[in-house]
C-alpha positions in Angstrom: 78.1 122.8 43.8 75.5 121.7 46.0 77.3 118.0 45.6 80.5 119.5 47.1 79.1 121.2 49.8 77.5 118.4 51.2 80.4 116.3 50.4 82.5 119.1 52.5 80.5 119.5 55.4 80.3 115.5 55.6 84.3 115.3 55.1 84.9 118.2 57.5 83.4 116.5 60.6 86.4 113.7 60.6 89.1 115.6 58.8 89.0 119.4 59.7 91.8 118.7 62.5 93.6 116.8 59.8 93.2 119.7 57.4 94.4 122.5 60.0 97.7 120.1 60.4 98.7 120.5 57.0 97.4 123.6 56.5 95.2 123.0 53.8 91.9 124.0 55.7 91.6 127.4 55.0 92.2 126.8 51.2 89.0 124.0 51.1 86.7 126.4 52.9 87.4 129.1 50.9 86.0 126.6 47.8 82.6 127.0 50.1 82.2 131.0 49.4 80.3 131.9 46.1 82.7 133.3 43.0 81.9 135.1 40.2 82.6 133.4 36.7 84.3 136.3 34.9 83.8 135.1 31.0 86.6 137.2 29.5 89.4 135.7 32.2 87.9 132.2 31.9 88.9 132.9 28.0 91.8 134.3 28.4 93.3 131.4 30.4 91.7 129.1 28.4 94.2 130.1 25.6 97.2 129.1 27.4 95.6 125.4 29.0 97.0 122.2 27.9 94.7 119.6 28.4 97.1 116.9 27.4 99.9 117.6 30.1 97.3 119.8 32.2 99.2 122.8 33.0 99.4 126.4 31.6 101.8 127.3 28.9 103.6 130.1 28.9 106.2 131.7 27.4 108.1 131.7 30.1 107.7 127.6 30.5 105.2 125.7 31.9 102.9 126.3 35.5 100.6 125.0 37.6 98.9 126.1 40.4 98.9 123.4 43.3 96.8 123.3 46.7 100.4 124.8 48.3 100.6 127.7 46.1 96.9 128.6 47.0 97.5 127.7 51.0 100.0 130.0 50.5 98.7 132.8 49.5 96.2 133.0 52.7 
């Protein structure tokens, strides 16, 4: 984490305008704020990954989650 952080605060000082642009910025700081790793959920999803075509299956069809779903969301 540490890695990213630095990496972050080193990328934010020539990019952060770029990032507000295309709305992206408020998604990449929010990877700054500490989560909790809930075991059960991590699991759970784990169940449905496909690590050959990198997306969740459900029965429902496939999903991924890209940077505009999360932007989105804020």
């Amino acid at each position: 984490m540490e890695g990213w952080v630095n990496w972050y605060k080193r990328m934010a000082k020539n990019h952060e305008a770029d990032w507000q642009r295309i709305g992206i910025a408020d998604a990449l700081s929010l990877t700054l704020s500490p989560i909790e790793k809930h075991e059960n959920l991590l699991r759970s999803i784990g169940y449905f990954w496909s690590d050959t075509l990198n997306y969740f299956m459900f029965g429902c069809g496939p999903m991924t989650p890209t940077l505009m779903d999360i932007v989105g969301t804020l």
